[in-house]
DOKE-554810 format. One record per atom (N, C-alpha, C): residue in three letters; y, z, x. Coordinates in steps of 0.02 Angstrom, whole numbers, padded with zeros to 5 digits, always signed. Example, Ala and Ser with C-alpha at 12.3 -4.5 7.8 and 13.67 -1.06 7.14 Angstrom:
<pts>
ala-00284+00390+00660
ala-00225+00390+00615
ala-00165+00390+00660
ser-00112+00354+00642
ser-00053+00357+00684
ser+00002+00394+00645
</pts>
This chain:
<pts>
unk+01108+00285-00701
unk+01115+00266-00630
unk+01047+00259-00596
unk+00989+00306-00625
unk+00941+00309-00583
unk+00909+00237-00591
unk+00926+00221-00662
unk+00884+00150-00683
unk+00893+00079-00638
unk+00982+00092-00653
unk+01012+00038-00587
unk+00968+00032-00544
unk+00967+00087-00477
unk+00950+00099-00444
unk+00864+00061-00420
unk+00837+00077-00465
unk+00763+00057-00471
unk+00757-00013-00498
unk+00824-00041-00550
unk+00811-00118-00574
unk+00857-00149-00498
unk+00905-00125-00459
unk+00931-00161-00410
unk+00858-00175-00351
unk+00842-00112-00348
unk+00765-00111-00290
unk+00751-00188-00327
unk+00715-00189-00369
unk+00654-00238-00398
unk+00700-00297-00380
unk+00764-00297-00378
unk+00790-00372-00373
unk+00793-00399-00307
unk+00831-00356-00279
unk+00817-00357-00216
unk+00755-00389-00174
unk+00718-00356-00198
unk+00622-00370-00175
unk+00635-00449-00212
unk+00624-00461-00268
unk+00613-00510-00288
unk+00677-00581-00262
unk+00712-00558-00236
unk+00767-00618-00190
unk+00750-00599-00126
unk+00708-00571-00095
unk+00709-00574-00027
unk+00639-00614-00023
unk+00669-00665+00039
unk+00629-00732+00088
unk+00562-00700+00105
unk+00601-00667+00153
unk+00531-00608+00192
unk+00490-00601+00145
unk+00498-00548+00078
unk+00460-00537+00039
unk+00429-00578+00002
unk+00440-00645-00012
unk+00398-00697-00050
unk+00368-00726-00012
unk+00395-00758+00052
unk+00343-00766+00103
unk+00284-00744+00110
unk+00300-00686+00135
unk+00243-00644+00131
unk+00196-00618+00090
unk+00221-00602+00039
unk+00178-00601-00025
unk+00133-00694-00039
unk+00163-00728-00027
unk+00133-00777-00044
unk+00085-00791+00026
unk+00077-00777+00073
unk+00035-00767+00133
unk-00022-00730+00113
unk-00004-00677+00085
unk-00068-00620+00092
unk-00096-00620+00025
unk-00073-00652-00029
unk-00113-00687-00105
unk-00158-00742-00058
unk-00140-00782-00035
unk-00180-00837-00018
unk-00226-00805+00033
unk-00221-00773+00064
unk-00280-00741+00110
unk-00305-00700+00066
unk-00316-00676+00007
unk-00361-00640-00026
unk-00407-00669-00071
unk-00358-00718-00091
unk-00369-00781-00143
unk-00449-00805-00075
unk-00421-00824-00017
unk-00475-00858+00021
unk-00534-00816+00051
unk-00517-00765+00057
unk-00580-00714+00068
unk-00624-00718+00019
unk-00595-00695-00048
unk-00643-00704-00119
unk-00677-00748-00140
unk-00640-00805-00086
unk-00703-00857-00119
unk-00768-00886-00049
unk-00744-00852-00003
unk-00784-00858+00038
unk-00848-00805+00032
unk-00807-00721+00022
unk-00870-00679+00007
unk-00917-00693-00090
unk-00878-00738-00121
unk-00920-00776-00176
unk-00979-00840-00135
unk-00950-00864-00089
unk-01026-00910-00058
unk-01064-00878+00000
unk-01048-00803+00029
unk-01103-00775+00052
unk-01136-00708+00018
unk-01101-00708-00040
unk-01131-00643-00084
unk-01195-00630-00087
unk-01230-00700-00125
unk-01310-00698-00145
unk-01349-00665-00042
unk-01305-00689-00017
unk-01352-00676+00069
unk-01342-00595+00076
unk-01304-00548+00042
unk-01290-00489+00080
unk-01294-00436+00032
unk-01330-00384+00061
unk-01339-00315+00019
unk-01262-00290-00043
unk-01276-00287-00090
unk-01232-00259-00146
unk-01194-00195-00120
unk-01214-00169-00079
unk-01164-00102-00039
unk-01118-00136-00004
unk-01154-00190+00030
unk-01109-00206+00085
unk-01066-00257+00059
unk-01083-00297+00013
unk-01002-00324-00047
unk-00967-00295-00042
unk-00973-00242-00076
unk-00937-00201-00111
unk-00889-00182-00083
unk-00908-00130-00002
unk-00874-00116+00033
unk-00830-00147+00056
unk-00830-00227+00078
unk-00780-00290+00089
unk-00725-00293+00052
unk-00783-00291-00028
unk-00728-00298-00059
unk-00664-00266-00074
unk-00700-00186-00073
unk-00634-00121-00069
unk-00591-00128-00020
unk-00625-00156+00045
unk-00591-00163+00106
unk-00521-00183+00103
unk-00551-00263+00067
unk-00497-00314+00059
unk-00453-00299+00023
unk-00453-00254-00051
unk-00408-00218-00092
unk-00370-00168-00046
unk-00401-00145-00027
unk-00334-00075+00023
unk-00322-00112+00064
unk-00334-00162+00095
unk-00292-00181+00161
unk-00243-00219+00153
unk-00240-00288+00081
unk-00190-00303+00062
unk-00144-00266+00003
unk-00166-00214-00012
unk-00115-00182-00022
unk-00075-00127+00008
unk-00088-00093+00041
unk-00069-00075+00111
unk-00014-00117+00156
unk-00045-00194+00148
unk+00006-00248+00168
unk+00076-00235+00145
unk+00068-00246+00070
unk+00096-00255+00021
unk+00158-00224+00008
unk+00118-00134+00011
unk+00183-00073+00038
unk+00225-00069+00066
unk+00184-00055+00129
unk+00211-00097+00193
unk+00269-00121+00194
unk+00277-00183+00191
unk+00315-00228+00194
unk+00377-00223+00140
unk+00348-00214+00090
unk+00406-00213+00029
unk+00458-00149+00064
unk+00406-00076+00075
unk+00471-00016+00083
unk+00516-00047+00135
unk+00502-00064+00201
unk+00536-00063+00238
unk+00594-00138+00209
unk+00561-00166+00198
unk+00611-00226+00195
unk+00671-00207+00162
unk+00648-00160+00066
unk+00698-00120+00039
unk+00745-00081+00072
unk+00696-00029+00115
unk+00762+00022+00135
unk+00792-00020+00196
unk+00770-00054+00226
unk+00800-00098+00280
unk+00883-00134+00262
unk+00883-00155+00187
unk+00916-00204+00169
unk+00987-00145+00120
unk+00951-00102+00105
unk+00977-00052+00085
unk+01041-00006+00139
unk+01009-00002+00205
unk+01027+00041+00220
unk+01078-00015+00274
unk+01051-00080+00274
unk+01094-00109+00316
unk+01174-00129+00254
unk+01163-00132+00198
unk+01211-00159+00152
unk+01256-00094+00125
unk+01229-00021+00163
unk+01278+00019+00144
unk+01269+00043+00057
unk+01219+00040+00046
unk+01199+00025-00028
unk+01180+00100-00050
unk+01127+00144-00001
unk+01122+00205-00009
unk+01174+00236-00006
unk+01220+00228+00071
unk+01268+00267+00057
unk+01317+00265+00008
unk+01320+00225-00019
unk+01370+00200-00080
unk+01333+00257-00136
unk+01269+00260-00165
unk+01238+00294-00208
unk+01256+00361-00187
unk+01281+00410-00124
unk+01274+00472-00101
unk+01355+00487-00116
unk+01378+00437-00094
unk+01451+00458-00130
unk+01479+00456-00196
unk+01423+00431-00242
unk+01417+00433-00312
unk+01399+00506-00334
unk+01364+00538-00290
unk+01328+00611-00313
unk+01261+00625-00309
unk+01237+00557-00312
unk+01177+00539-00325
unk+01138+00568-00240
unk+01097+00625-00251
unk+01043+00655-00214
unk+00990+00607-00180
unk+00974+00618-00125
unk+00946+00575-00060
unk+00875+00586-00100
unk+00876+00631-00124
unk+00787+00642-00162
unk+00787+00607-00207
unk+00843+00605-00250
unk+00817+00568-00318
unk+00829+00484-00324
unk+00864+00469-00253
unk+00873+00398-00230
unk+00784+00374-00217
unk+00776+00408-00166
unk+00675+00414-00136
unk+00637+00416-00197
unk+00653+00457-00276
unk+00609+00440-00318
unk+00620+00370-00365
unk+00667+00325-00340
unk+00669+00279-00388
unk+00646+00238-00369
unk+00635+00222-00289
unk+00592+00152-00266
unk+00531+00149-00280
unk+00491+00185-00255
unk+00422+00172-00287
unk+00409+00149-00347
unk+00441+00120-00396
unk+00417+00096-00483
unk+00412+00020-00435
unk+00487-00006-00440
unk+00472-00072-00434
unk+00418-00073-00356
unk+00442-00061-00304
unk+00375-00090-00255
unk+00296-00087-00293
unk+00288-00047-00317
unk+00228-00008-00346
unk+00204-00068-00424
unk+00268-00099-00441
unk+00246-00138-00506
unk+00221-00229-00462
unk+00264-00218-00407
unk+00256-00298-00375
unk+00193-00287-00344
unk+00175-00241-00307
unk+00102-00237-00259
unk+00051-00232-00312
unk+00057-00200-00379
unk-00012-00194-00421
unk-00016-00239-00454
unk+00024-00279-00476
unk-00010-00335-00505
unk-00028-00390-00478
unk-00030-00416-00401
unk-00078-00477-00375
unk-00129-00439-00360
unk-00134-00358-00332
unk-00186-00338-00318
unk-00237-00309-00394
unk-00208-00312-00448
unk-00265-00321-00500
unk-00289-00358-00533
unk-00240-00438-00514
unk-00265-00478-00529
unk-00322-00523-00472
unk-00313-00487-00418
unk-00382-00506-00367
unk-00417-00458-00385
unk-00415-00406-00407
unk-00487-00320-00421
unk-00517-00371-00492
unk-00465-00414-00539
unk-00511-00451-00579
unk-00560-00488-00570
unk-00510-00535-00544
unk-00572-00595-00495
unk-00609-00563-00469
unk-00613-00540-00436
unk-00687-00511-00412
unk-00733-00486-00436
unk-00699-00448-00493
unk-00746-00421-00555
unk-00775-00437-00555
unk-00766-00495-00601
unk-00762-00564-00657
unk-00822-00618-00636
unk-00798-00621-00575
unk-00831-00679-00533
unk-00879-00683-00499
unk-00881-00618-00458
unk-00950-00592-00423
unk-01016-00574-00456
unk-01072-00597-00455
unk-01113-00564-00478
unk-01153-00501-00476
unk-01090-00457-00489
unk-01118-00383-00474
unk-01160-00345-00516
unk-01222-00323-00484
unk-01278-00287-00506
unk-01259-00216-00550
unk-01203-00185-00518
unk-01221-00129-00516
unk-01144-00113-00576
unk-01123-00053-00626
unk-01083-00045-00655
unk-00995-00043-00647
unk-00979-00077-00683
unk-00907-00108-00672
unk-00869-00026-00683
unk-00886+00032-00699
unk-00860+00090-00674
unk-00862+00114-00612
unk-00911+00084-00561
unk-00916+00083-00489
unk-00831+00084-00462
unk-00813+00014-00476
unk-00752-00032-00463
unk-00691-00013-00474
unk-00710+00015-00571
unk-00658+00057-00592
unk-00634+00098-00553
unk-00668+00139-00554
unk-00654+00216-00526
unk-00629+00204-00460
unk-00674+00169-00408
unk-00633+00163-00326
unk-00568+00127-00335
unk-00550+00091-00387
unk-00477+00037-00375
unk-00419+00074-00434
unk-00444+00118-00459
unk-00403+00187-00476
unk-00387+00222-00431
unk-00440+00246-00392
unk-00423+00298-00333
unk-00371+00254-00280
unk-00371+00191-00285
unk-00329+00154-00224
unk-00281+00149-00247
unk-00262+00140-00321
unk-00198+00125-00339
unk-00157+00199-00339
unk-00183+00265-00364
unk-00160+00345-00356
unk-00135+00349-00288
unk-00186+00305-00249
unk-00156+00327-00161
unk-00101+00278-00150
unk-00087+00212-00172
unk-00037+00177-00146
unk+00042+00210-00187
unk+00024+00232-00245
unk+00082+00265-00256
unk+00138+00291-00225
unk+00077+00332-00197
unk+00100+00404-00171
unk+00098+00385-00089
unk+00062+00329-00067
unk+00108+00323-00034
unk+00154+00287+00024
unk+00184+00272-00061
unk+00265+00230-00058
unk+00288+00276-00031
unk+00284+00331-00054
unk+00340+00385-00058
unk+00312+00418+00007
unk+00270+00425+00048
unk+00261+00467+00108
unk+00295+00407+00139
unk+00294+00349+00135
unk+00327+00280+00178
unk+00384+00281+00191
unk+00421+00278+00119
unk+00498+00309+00118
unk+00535+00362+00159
unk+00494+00436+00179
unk+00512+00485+00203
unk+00485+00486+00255
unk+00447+00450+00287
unk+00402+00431+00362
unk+00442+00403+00400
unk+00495+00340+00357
unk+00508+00276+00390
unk+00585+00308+00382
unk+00618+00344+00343
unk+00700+00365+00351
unk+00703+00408+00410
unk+00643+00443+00439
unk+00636+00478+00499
unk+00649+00427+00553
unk+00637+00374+00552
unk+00606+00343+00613
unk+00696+00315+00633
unk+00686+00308+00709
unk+00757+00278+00723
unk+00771+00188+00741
unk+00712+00179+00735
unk+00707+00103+00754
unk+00664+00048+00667
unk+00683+00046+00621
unk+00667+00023+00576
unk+00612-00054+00583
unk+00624-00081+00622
unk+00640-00136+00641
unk+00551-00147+00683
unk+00556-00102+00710
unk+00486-00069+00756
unk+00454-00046+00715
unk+00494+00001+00665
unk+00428+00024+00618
unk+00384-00005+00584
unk+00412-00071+00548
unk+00389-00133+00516
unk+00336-00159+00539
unk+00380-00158+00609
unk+00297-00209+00655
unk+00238-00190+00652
unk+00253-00112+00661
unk+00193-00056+00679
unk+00167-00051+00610
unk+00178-00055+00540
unk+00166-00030+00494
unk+00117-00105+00478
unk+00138-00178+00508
unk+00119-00233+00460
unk+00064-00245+00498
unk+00051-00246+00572
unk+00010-00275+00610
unk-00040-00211+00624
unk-00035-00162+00607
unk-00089-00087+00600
unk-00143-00100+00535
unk-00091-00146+00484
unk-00133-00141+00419
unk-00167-00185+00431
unk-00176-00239+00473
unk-00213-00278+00485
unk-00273-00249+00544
unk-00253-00235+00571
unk-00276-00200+00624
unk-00339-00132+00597
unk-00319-00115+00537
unk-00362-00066+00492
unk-00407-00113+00453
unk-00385-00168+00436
unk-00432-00214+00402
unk-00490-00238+00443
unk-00464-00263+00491
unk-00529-00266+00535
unk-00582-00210+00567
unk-00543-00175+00579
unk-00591-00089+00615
unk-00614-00080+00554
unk-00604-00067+00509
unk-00654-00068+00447
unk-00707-00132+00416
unk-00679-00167+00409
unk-00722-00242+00407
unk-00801-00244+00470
unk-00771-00220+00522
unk-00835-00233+00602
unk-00877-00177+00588
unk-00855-00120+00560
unk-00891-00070+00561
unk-00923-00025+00498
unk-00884-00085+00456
unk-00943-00060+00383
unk-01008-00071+00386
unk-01054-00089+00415
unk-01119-00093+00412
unk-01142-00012+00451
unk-01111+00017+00497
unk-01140+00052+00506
unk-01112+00115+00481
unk-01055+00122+00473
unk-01043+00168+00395
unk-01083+00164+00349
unk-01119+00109+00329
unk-01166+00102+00290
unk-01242+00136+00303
unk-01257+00122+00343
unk-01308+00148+00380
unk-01298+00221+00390
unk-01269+00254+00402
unk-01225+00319+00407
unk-01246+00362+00340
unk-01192+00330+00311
unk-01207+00363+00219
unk-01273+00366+00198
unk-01299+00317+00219
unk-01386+00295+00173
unk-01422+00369+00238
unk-01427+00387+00293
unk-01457+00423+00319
unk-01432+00515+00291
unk-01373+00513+00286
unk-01358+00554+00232
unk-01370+00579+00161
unk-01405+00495+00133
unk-01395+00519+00066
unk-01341+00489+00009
unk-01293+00489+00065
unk-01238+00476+00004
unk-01245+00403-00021
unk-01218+00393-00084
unk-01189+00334-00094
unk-01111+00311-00083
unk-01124+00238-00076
unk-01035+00197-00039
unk-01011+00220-00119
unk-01039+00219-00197
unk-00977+00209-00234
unk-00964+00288-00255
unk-00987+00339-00216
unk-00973+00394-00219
unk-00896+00407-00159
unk-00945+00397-00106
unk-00895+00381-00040
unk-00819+00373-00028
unk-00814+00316-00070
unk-00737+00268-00077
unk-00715+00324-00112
unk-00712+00346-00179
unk-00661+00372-00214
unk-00680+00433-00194
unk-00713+00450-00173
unk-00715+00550-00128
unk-00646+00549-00055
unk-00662+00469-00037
unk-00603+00471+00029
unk-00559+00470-00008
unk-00540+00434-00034
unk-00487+00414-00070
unk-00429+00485-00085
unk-00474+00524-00127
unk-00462+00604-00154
unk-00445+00652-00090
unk-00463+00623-00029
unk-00469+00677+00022
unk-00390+00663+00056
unk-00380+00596+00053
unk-00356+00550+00072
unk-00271+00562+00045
unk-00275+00581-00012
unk-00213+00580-00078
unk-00190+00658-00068
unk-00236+00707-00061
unk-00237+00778-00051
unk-00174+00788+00028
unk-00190+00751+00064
unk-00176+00753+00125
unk-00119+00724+00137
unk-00105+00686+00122
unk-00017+00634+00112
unk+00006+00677+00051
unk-00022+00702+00004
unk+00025+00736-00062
unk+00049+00776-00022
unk+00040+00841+00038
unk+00046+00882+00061
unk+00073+00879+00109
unk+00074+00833+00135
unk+00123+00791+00182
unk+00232+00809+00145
unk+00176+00757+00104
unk+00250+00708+00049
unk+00301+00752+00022
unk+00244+00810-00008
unk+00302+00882-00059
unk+00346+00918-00002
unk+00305+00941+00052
unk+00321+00979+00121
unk+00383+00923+00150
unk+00388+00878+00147
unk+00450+00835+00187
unk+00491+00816+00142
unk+00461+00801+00081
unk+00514+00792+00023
unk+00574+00852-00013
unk+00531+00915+00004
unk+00578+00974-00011
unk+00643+00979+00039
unk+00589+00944+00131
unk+00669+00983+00178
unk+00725+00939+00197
unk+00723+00869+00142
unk+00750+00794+00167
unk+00821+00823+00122
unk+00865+00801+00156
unk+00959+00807+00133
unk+00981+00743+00160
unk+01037+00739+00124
unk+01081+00685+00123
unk+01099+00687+00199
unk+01101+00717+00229
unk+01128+00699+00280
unk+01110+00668+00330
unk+01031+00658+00308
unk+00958+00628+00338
unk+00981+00576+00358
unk+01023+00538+00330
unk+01041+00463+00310
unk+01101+00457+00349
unk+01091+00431+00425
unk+01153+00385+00457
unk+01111+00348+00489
unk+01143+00281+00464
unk+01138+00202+00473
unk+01123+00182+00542
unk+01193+00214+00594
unk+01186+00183+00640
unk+01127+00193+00697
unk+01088+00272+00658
unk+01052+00293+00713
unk+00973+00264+00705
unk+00971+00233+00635
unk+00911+00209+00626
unk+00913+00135+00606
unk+00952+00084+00628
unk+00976+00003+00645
unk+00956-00001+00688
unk+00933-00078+00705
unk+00921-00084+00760
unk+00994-00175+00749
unk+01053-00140+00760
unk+01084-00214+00728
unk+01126-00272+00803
</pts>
């Protein structure tokens, strides 16, 4: 049942409008960033690539999350689909651990096949374990959190609002980070530190903090969490 469960998610995602739309929106805006920061590369410090480039990895995938959880549990919870699973027997927790595979298999693979391209393509100075290591640490955090998303967003009573807030914030983080990496930059270098230390130290601080979140709300969540009408907006 749990498998169902997790092969119905993936189908779902993969027949929903919204979701190809959109996915095909935010490939092409990454697709077009990459080749724009490929014709101003040679002009700009190798930190400050870099940083863009991480930028652009967490912010479209962040998108990516985003969009997929809510649309799932949206479509889920409007089709009566969970509750159908609760009157099977099937536990509100172990429903919450089956979405994350498929969202988690659709968001990582355009976003590693752009962490390639960029690889691949950019002429980066400095060691492709740099890259490694920070777009490991991004993929450990988007995991995890699906699953703070899931138990963030079954709280919320307006689904519908949450979406908005969740899609137009990630954008909204892309830029506040984008305007103000240079002087984060500047920041670290007066410190000492290095950016490819930086990224995967947040990252870790970052994962620590939502894990602890996630276990703490995931232990006190019950089935009963789950009525439809109070979190529709229909």
């Amino acid at each position: 049942m749990k498998k169902s469960i997790s092969q119905g998610g993936l189908y779902y995602l993969l027949k929903s409008k919204e979701t190809r739309i959109n996915g095909i929106l935010e490939i092409l805006f990454g697709g077009g960033f990459l080749v724009l920061l490929m014709m101003v590369f040679s002009k700009i410090e190798e930190d400050y690539g870099f940083l863009i480039f991480h930028i652009l990895l967490f912010g479209l995938g962040n998108l990516f999350v985003s969009e997929m959880v809510v649309d799932l549990l949206l479509g889920d919870l409007k089709s009566g689909r969970i509750e159908f699973f609760l009157l099977q027997g099937i536990s509100l927790k172990n429903i919450i651990r089956c979405y994350p595979l498929p969202i988690f298999r659709l968001t990582g693979i355009p976003i590693f096949v752009l962490f390639l391209s960029g690889l691949f393509a950019l002429p980066w100075k400095i060691s492709a374990m740099n890259h490694i290591v920070s777009f490991l640490c991004m993929m450990c955090f988007m995991y995890l959190n699906i699953l703070f998303l899931e138990i963030f967003i079954l709280k919320s009573k307006h689904l519908h609002l949450m979406k908005n807030i969740l899609y137009f914030g990630s954008f909204f983080i892309i830029f506040l980070a984008s305007q103000s990496s240079r002087s984060l930059l500047s920041f670290l270098h007066s410190l000492g530190l290095s950016i490819y230390i930086f990224i995967p130290l947040l990252y870790i601080i970052i994962i620590v903090g939502i894990g602890i979140y996630t276990i703490n709300s995931y232990g006190k969540i019950k089935n009963s969490d789950i009525i439809s009408e109070r979190r529709l907006e229909l």
